[in-house]
N, C-alpha and C positions, 0 to 999 in steps of 0.2 A: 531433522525434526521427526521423532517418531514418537507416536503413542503407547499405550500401555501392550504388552503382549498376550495378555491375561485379564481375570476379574481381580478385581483391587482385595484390598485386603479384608477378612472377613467379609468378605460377599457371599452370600447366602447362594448352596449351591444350586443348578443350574439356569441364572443370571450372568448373562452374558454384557460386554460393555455394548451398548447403542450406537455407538460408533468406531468405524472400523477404518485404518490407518495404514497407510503404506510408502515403500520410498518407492519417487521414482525421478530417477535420474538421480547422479551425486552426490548433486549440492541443490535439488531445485524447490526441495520444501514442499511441495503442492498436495496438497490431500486429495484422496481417491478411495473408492469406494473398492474393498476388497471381497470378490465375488465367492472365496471362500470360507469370509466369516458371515457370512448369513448376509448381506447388505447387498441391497441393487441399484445402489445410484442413487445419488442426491438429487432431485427436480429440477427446482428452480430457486429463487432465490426464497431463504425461511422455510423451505418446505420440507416434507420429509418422504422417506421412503414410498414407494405408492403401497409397497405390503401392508406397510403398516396400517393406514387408510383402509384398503379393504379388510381387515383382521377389525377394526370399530364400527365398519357399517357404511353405509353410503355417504353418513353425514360424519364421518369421521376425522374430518379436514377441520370441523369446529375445535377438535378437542389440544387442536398444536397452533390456535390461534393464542397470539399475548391479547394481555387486558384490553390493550388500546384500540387494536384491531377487531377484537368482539363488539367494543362500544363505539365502533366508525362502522359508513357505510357501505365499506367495503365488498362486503359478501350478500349488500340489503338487495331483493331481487333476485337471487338464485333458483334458477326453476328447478335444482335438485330439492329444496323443501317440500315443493308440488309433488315429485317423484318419488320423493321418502318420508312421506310426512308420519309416517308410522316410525321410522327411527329419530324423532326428533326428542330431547329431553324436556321433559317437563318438569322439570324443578329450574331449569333456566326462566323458563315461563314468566314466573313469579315475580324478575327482576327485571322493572318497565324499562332498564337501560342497556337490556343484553339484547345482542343480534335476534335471539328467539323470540321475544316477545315482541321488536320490531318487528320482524319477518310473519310473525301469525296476524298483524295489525293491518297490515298491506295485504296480505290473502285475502281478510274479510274484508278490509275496503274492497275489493277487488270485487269480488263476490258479490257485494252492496252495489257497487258501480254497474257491476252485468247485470243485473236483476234490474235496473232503472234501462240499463239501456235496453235492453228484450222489451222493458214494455213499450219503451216509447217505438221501436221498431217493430213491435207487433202492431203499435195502433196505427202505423203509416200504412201496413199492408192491408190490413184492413181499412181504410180511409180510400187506400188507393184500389182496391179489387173487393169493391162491397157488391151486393147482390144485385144492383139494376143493372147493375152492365151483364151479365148472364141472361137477368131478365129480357133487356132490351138486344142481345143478340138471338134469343130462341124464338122474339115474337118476329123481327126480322127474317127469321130463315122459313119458318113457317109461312110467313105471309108470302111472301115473294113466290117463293117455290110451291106455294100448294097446298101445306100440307096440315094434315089432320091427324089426329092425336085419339086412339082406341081408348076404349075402356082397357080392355089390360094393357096398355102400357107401348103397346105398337103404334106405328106412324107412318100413313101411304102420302104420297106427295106427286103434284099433278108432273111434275119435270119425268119421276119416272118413267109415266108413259111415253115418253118421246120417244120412237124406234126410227124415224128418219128426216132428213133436211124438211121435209112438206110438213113434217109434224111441230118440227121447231118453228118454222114459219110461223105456223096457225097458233102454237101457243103464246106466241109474241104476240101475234094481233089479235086475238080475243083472253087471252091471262095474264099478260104484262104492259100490254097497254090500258085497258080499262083500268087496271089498278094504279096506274101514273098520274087518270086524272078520275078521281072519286069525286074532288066535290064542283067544279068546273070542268068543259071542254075546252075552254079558251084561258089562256092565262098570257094576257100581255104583256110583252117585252118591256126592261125602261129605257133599252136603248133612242125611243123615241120620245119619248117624255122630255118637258123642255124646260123642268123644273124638277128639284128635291124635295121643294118646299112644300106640307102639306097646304097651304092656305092661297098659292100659286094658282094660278088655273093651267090646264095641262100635267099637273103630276097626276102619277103612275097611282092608283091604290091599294094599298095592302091587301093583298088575296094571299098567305101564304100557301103551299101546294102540300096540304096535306093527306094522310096516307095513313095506312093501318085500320086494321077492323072497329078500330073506335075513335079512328084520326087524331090521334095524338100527337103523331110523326109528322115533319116536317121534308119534303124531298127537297135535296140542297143540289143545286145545279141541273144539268142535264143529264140524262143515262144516255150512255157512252156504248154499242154494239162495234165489236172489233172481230174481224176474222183473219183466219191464216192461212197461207192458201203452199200447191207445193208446186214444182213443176214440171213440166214433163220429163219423163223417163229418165231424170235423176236420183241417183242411189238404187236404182232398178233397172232390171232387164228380164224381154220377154225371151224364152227361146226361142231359133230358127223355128222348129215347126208349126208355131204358134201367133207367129209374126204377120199372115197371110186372114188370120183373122182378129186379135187382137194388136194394134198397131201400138197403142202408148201402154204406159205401165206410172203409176204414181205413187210413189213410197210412203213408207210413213216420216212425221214431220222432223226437221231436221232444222239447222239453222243452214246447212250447207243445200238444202234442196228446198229452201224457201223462195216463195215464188213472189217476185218484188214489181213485176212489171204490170201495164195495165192490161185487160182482157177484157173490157165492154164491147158487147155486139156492135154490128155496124145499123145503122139507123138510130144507137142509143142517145135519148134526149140529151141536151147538154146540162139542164138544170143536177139532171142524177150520177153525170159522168166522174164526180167529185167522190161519189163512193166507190168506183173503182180504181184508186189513185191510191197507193201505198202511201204510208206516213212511217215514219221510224219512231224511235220509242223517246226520244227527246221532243215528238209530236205530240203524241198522243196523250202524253205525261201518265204514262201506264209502264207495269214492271211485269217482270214474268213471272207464271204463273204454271206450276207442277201438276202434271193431268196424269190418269194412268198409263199412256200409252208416250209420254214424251214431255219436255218443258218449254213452254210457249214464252216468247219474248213478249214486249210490249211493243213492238212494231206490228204493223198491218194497216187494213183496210178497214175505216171507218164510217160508222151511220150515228150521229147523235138525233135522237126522236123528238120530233117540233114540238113545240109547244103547244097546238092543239090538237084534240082528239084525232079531228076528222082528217087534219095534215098529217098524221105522222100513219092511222090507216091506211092511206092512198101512199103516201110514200114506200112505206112497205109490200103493197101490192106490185107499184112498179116496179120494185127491185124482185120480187118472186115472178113477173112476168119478165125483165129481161136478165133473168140467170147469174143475179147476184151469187146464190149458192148452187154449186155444182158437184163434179166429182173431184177435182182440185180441191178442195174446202176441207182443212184438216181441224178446224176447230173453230168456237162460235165461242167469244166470252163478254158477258152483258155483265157492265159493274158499275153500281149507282149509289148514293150514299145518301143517309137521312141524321134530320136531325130531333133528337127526343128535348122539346124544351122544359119538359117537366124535372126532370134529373139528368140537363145540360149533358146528353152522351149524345157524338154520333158513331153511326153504325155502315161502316163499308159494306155493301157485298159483292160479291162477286160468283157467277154463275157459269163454269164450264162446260161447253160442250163438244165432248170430241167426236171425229168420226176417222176410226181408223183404215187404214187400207183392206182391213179384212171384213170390215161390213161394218152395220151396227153403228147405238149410238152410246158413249157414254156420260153420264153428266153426273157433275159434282157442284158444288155450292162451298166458297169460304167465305167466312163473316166474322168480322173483326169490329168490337166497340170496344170506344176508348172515352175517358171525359174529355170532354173541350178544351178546359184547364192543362194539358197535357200536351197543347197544343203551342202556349206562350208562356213564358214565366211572367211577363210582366200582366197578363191575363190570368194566370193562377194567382198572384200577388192581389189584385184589384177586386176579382168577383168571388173567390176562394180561400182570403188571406187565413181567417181561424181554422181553415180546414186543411187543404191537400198542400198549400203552401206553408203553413205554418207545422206540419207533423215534418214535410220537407228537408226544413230549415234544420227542427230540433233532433232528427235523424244525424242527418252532416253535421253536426255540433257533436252529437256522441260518436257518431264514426271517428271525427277531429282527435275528441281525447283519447278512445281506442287507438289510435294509429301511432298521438305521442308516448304513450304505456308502451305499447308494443314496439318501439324503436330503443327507448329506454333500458324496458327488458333486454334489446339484443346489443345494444351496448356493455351494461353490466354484465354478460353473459359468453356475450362472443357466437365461437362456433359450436360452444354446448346448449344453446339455445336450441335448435334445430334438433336435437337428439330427443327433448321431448315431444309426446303427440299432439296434445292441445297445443304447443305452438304452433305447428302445422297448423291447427285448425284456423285459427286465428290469422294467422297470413293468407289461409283460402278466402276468409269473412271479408277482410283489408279488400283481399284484390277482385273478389266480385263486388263490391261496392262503387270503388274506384269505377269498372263497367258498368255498372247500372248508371251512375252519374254520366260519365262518358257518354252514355247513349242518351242521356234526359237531355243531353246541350249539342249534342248532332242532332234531334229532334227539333228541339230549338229553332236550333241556328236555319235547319234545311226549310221549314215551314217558314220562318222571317225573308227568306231567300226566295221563296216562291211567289211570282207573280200572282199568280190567281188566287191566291190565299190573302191577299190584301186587302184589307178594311174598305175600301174602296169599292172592288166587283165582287165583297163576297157575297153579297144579296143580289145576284145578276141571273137568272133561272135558266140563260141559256148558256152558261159560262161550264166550264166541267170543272169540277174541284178536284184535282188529285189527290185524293186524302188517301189511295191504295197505294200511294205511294212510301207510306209509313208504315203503312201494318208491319210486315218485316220488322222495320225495327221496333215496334210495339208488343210483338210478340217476341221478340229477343229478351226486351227488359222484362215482361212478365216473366220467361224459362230463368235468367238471372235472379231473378228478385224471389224466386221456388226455390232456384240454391241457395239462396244467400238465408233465407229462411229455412230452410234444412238445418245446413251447419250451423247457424246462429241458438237455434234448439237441441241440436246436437253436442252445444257445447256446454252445456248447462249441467252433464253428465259427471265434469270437471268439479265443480263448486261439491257435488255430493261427495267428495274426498274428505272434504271438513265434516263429516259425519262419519263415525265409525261403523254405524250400522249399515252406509252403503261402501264401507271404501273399497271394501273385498270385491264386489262387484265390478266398481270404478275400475280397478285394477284390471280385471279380469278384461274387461271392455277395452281398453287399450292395448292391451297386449294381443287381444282376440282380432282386431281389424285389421293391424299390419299385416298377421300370421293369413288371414282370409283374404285378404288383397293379392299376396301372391299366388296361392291357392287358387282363387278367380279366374286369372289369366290363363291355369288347364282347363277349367270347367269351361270358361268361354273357348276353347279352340272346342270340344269336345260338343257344347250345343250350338256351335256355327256350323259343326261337319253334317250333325242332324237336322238343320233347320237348308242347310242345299238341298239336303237329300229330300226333304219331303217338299222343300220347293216344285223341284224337279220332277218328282212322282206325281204329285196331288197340286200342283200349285194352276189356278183358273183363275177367272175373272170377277169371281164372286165368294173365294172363301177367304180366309187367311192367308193361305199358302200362295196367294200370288206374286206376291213379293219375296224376295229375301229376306226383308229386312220384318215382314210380316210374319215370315216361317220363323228368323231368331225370335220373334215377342212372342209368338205361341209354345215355340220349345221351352223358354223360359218360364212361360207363368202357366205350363204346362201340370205343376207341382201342386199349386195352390186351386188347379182345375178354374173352369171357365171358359175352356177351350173348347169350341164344336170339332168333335176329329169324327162327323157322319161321312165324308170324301173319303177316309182311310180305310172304312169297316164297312165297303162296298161287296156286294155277296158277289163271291169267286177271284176276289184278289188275294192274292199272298202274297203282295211285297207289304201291304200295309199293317200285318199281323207278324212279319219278322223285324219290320221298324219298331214298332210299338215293344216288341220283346226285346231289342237290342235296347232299347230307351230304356226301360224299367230295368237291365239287368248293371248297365254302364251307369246311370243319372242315378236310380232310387238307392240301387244296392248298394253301389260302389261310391262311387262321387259325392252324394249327398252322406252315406256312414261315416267317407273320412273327412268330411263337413263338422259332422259331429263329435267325431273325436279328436279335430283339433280345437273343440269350446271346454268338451271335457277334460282331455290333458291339459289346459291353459288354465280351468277352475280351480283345477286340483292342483296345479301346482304356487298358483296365485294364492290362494286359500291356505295352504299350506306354510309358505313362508310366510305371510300376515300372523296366524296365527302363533307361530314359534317366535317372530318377532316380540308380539305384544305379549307373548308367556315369558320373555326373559327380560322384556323392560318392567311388564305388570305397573305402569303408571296411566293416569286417567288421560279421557281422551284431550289430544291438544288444546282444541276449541272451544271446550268448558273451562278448562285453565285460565284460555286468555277473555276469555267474558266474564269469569271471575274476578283475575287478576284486575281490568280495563275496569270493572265496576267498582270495585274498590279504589282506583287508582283516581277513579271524577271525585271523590270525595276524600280526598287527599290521603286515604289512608294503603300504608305499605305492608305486603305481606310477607315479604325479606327485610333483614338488616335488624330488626328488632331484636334481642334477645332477653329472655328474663337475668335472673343472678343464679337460677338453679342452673339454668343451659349454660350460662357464661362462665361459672365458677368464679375461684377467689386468684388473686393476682399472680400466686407461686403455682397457680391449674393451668397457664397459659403454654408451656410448652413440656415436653418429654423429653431424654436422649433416646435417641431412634434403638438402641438395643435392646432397652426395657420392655419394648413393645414383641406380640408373635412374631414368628418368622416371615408369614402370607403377608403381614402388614409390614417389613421388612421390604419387603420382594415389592410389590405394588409401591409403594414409594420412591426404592430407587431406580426403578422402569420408569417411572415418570419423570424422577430428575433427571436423568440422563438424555431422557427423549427431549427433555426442555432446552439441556444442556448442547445438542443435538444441532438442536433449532438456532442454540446462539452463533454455534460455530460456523454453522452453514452460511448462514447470514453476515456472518463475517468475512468468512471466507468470500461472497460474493461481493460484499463491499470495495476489501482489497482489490479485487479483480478490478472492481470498473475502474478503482482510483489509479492503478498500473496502468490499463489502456488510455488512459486520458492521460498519463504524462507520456505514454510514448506518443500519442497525437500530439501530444504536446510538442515533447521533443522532433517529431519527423516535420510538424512546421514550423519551427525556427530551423532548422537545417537547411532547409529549402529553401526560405527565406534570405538567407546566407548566400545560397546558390553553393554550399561547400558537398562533398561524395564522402560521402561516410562505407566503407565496403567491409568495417568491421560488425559481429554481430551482436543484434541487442543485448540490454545486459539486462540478465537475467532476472528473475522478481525477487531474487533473494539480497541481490545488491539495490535495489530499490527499497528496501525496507520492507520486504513482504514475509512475514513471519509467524504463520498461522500456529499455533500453540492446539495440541492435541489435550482434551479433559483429563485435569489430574486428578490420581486415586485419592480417595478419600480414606480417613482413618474414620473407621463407625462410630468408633466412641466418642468423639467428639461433632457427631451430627446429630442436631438439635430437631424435631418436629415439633411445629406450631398446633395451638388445637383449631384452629383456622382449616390447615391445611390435612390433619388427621381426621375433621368436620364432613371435608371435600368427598376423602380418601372412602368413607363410609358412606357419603349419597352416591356415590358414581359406581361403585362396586357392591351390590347386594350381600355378596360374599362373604365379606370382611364383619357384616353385619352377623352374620352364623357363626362364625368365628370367635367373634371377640363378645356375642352376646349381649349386646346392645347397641341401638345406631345412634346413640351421646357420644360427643369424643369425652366430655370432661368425667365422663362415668369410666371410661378406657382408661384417660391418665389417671384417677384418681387408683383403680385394680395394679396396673402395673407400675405405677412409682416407687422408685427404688433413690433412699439417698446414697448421693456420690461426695460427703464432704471429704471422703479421703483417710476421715478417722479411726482407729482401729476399732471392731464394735466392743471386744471385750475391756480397752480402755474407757471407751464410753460407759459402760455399765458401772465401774467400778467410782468413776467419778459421779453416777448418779445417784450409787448405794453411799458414798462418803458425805454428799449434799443432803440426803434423804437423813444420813446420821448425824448429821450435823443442826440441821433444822429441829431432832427429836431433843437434840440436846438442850438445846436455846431454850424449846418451848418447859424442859424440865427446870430447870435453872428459873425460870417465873413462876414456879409455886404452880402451874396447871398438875392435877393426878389424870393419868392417864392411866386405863386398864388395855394391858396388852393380853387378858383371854383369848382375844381372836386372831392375835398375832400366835399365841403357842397354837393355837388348834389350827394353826395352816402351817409351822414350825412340823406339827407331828404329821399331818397329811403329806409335806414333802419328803422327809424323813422316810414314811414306806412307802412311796414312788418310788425315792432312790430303790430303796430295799428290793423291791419288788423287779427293779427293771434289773440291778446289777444280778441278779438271779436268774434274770432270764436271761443276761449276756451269757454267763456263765456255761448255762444250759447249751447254749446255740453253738457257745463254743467247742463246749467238749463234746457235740455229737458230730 
């Protein structure tokens, strides 16, 4: 089986056949792709070259699909349209049953779809992080702690003055206990109450404990004082000659030099002995808590404050007279929570105070509000349904059909799904979601689970509510629910592709964050190396630089300024004037330039291919096509298939022999046919195959089955009837074009349109028709001049007079043509 060696016969030259043939092996028939006539292998089954493909564009795979497969949903889905929607054809548009105008329908659905889901997902976040919870965390941190609020804009707070144990003392007993009971001293237990019922004699009466400068707040349970203590002369040591006057040594806090045993003096009352009794952190129902000098567990030693005034004054004093806090005592954290009934938030807080082994005090303040609703689902359902459970609900309902699109997509797609970058996005949106949820139903679940949070003792004043035991994860789903609303606006960037006026941009933007993502990872090692250094130089207990991770956020938003660097630009230091100069010479000049010139090398070169695309297709943008197209299509009317009788011509306009036609439109034709031709073989070719290996499956299990040894070898595909037949030459003159297909020839190729001077095919066939009856022309003529005489004769023979004047006076005008031209042959010849 061999194919042609050559181009067939009158083939237009340099057209090569599109298919390239070779033996191999004797007798084995198998076609093969020969790497010296131009060809790299056949793909897969119906496919073709991949040159070829990239020589028509990205979207070039449409142009070697059959009818059938354009009008199936084969290709519906492909995130290469997203990718190349600037090579898509818009005259496919037009035709509501081609992949193209599917594929543009599903974009904008798509499009429409994201636009409904953004908003219902912007109103959750907002529903869910509206303005009282900030309000009611800033009046909480204020009130507790102290503090007051300047005219410009500054804030002194009573905690700061604390510089030691006797000063915390003192502000607990005159600034956080008077503020515990504002509008009572005494507030009754109901544990003694011998009824619920208000109408009962002996119930309890509603007093609830409120709080805040205009008592709005509600104080829910008990406030909870817990310390942490270390122990002797572990993780420390004094030296020998030091030893003689300093005997112990007490480190800073540790979980391995935590001091767990009891220490009350001797004579200590028994009533108070209980506050020197460690509890662990499944006691206390308290978590740990990040200070600047170390991280405190939720274990220790506990004081919850009585319930009246004057009991929990005197209790405090007793504990400051027998040496509750000492020089062991690495930190003090007092954490109470309230509740706002007006816009149902409550508000943890929680109030650190360390004392580290170098002296000094430091105190810090978190405060976490959260709504109540946040606390149950079947409580957000009941007292919130139109609100934070109902945006909830219709959030997971759109997350739901984002997630079946988006599997869809990677179905129809495969592993070239992931090559795009909005799909990336889109699987990061999926999987913080997935988290946000995850943590709404561990929230859930942990709060359903908790004792003290039960409907029962939640109105119990001496009861402690753990409710710090959630922040953690209340502040996780907020850091979530900021990503998720990131990317989810981030991706919106996407949709501006179906506009030409941003696609350039779109483009630019995508290609710009991969390129800057790897980019990143030098500039991060480069402002970690600077953010040690200035740690290390300038880092204290009061600027930025005392942390690491402080020194990375100041190196970094070092750019945009906002940074106090007064520590570095101390008078007589010089390391801080050669940091500062390495920074500006490495970060501004260097780092940040070639920052910039990979936006501007990615502009220009994005910008550049857009535009040379749209200068050689020169068709309207897709997207008004198909709003066009979709508008006329509601109202049943078709803007293909239509043709008048001037475009369609008359019945002998329908087709050409392909010779008649220029050579360019020669050449374009049979590069198509062959490429088609191409495609069947291929396809063929893979058929055979599968139907061979299935009869030798075939055949090795009925052998088997037998139990018979076969040691001879297969027989070959050629004895099975495998007989792939290579494309035969064609004779030109007997190859016919349709004006269908010479119609095609002239939308798809602009070229052809320069060429032939018109883009009508039936105006083309009518210029270049040539008859082929075969007849000779000069016998024709002479039977039309003996008809012509014959007619003249008939009509004399009926008595018509006919004047032939005008017959000699074109008689004599031919006569000196003749004359005139044999004279000039003459002429021509004899010089």
């Amino acid at each position: 089986s061999r194919g042609p060696s050559g181009p067939p016969a009158r083939l237009p030259t340099g057209l090569a056949p599109a298919v390239c043939w070779e033996r191999r092996g004797p007798a084995s028939g198998w076609p093969a792709a020969a790497p010296d006539c131009g060809c790299r292998g056949l793909e897969a089954r119906g496919t073709m070259p991949a040159k070829d493909d990239d020589d028509r564009g990205p979207l070039g795979f449409l142009d070697r699909l059959l009818d059938n497969e354009r009008d199936s949903n084969m290709h519906l889905g492909d995130v290469r349209f997203w990718k190349h929607l600037e090579h898509v054809n818009t005259v496919h548009i037009y035709r509501t049953s081609s992949l193209e105008y599917r594929m543009m329908k599903l974009m904008f659905c798509e499009a429409m779809f994201y636009a409904l889901f953004l908003i219902v997902l912007t109103s959750f976040i907002v529903q869910h992080r509206s303005g009282s919870l900030f309000e009611s965390r800033r009046q909480q941190y204020d009130y507790w702690a102290g503090c007051t609020r300047q005219s410009d804009g500054s804030r002194t707070c009573a905690v700061d003055d604390i510089k030691s144990q006797g000063d915390l003392l003192k502000w607990i007993k005159e600034d956080l206990t008077p503020k515990a009971f504002m509008d009572k001293e005494v507030y009754e237990p109901i544990a003694s109450a011998t009824s619920i019922f208000r109408l009962q004699k002996g119930v309890a009466q509603w007093s609830p404990r409120l709080v805040g400068d205009t008592r709005t707040c509600m104080l829910v349970g008990a406030i909870r004082i817990r310390q942490l203590r270390v122990q002797y002369n572990v993780d420390c040591e004094i030296p020998e000659d030091f030893k003689s006057i300093h005997k112990d040594c007490f480190a800073r806090f540790s979980t391995g030099a935590e001091s767990k045993m009891k220490w009350h003096p001797e004579w200590t009352p028994e009533y108070i002995k209980g506050h020197y009794k460690w509890y662990g952190a499944n006691e206390t129902q308290q978590i740990d808590m990040t200070g600047f000098t170390g991280i405190y567990p939720g274990s220790g030693f506990l004081l919850d404050l009585p319930m009246n005034k004057s009991g929990a004054l005197m209790r405090l004093k007793e504990l400051e007279d027998w040496s509750w806090l000492d020089v062991r005592t690495r930190a003090v954290i007092v954490e109470l929570n309230t509740l706002n009934p007006n816009v149902n938030i409550f508000v943890n807080t929680k109030m650190l105070f360390e004392f580290p082994p170098t002296g000094g005090v430091m105190a810090r303040q978190e405060v976490t509000s959260f709504r109540a609703v946040q606390l149950s689902l079947a409580l957000a359902a009941t007292d919130d349904g139109p609100g934070t459970f109902a945006m909830l609900i219709a959030t997971t309902a759109m997350f739901l059909m984002l997630s079946l699109y988006v599997g869809y997509l990677m179905a129809k797609n495969g592993g070239r799904y992931f090559t795009y970058f909005w799909s990336t996005v889109d699987l990061i949106i999926l999987l913080l979601y997935v988290i946000l949820i995850c943590t709404y139903l561990r929230i859930f679940a942990a709060t359903d689970a908790e004792p003290n949070l039960a409907p029962e003792v939640l109105g119990d004043p001496e009861m402690f509510f753990p409710l710090g035991k959630f922040t953690s994860a209340f502040e996780f789903s907020n850091a979530i629910l900021a990503c998720l609303s990131l990317f989810a606006w981030l991706k919106v960037l996407k949709y501006f592709t179906l506009s030409r006026i941003f696609m350039g941009y779109v483009r630019v933007v995508e290609r710009c964050i991969v390129n800057l993502l790897l980019f990143a990872f030098l500039l991060f090692l480069v402002l970690f190396g600077f953010a040690v250094a200035m740690h290390i130089g300038y880092g204290s207990d009061t600027n930025l630089f005392s942390t690491i991770w402080g020194s990375l956020v100041g190196v970094i938003a070092a750019p945009a300024g906002g940074v106090n660097l007064e520590a570095i630009f101390e008078p007589g230091d010089l390391l801080g004037p050669i940091l500062i100069f390495m920074y500006i010479i490495v970060v501004f000049l260097l780092l940040l330039n070639v920052l910039m010139a990979i936006c501007v090398d990615t502009y220009s070169v994005c910008m550049y291919q857009l535009n040379e695309t749209l200068n050689e297709k020169k068709s309207p943008n897709p997207t008004l096509v198909f709003l066009w197209t979709y508008w006329n299509a509601l109202f049943k009317v078709k803007l293909v298939g239509k043709e008048d009788v001037e475009d369609r011509g008359t019945a002998d306009e329908q087709q050409i022999p392909l010779i008649a036609l220029p050579e360019a439109v020669q050449i374009h034709y049979l590069t198509e046919k062959r490429r088609m031709e191409s495609i069947m073989h291929t396809a063929q070719v893979a058929i055979k195959e599968e139907r061979r290996k299935q009869l030798e499956n075939d055949l090795s299990a009925t052998t088997n089955s037998m139990g018979e040894e076969d040691d001879e070898e297969p027989t070959p595909p050629l004895a099975l009837g495998f007989h792939p037949t290579p494309p035969e030459e064609e004779d030109l003159e007997h190859l016919v074009v349709k004006r269908v297909q010479l119609q095609r020839m002239l939308e798809d190729h602009p070229v052809l349109v320069e060429i032939c001077g018109t883009d009508r095919a039936v105006e083309v066939m009518r210029r270049f028709r040539v008859d082929y009856s075969g007849m000779d022309p000069y016998e024709a003529v002479a039977r039309l001049q003996a008809s012509v005489a014959e007619k003249l004769k008939e009509l004399d023979e009926r008595g018509m007079d006919l004047s032939f004047d005008e017959m000699e006076a074109l008689k004599t005008v031919s006569s000196e043509l003749h004359t005139a031209l044999t004279e000039s042959q003459k002429e021509w010849r004899g010089g």
